[in-house]
C-alpha positions as CSV (number, residue, x, y, z in Angstrom):
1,X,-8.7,-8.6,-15.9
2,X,-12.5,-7.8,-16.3
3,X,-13.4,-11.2,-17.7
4,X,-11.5,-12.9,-15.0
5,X,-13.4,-10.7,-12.2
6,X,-16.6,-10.5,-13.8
7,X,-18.1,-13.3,-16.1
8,X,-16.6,-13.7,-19.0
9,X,-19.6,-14.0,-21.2
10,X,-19.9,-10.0,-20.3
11,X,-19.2,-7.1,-22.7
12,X,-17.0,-5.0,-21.7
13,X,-18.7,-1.3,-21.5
14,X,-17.5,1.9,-23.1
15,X,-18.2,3.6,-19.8
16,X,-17.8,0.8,-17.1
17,X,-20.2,1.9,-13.6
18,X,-17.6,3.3,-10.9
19,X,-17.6,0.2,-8.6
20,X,-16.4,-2.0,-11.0
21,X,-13.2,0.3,-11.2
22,X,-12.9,0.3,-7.9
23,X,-13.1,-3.3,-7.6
24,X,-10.7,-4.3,-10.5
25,X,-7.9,-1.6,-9.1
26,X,-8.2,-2.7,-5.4
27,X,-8.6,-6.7,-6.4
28,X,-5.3,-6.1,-8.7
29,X,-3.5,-4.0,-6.0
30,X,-4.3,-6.5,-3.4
31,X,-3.6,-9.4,-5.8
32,X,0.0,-7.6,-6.6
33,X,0.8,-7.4,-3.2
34,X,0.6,-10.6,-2.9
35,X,3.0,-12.4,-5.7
36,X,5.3,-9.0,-5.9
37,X,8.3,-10.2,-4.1
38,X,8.5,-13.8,-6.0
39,X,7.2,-12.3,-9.7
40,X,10.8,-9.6,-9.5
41,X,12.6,-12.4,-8.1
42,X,11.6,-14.5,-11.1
43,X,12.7,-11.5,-13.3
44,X,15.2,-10.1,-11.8
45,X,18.1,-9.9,-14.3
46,X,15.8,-9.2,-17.4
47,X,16.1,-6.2,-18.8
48,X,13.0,-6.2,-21.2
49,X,11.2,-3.0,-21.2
50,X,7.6,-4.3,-21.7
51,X,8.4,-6.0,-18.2
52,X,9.6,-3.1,-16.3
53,X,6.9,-0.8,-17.8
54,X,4.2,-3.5,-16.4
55,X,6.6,-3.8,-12.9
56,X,6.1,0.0,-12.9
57,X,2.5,0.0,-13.9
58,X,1.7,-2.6,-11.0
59,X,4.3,-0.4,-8.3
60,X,3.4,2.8,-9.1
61,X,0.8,3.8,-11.5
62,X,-2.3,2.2,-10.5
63,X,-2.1,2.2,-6.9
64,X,-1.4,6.0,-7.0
65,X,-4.4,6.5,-9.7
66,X,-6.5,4.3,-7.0
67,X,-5.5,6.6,-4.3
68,X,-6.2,10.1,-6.3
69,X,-9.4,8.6,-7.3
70,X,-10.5,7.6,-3.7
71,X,-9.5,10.9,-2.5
72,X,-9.6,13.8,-4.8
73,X,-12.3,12.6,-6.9
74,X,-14.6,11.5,-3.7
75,X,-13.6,15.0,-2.3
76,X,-15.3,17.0,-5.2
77,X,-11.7,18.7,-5.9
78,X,-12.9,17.0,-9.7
79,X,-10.3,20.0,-11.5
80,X,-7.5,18.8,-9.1
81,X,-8.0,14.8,-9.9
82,X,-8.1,15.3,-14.1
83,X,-5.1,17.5,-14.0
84,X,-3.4,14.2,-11.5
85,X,-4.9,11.8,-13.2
86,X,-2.9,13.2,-16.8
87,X,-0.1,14.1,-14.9
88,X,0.2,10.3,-14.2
């Protein structure tokens, strides 16, 4: 997903700057919002667990790791968003 956002001649950091997280979680949450309905229509009946773990990932997991990180993080609660963030 970074190459396709950012050029893909860049390296990819060990420690990537804070906007570009932000940018790849809400590009791929708005993007997911987007094709969601016809992508689980497509797989509806298949019961393949890499799918649903990457159905769940999409659904669940980032959006709520995007939302932690815009609020409890930006709040300076820092204890509060590493025990959430392992939690998810």
């Amino acid at each position: 997903m970074f190459y396709n956002i950012f050029e893909a001649k860049k390296i990819l950091a060990k420690k990537l700057k804070p906007w570009r997280i932000n940018l790849s979680l809400e590009l791929l949450q708005k993007g997911w919002k987007i094709i969601r309905i016809q992508i689980i229509n497509k797989f509806r009946n298949i019961k393949n667990p890499k799918y649903q773990t990457l159905i769940d990932l999409l659904n669940n997991t980032i959006p709520a790791a995007f939302n932690i990180y815009a609020i409890l993080f930006h709040s300076g609660v820092f204890n509060k968003y590493i025990k959430t963030i392992f939690r998810i």
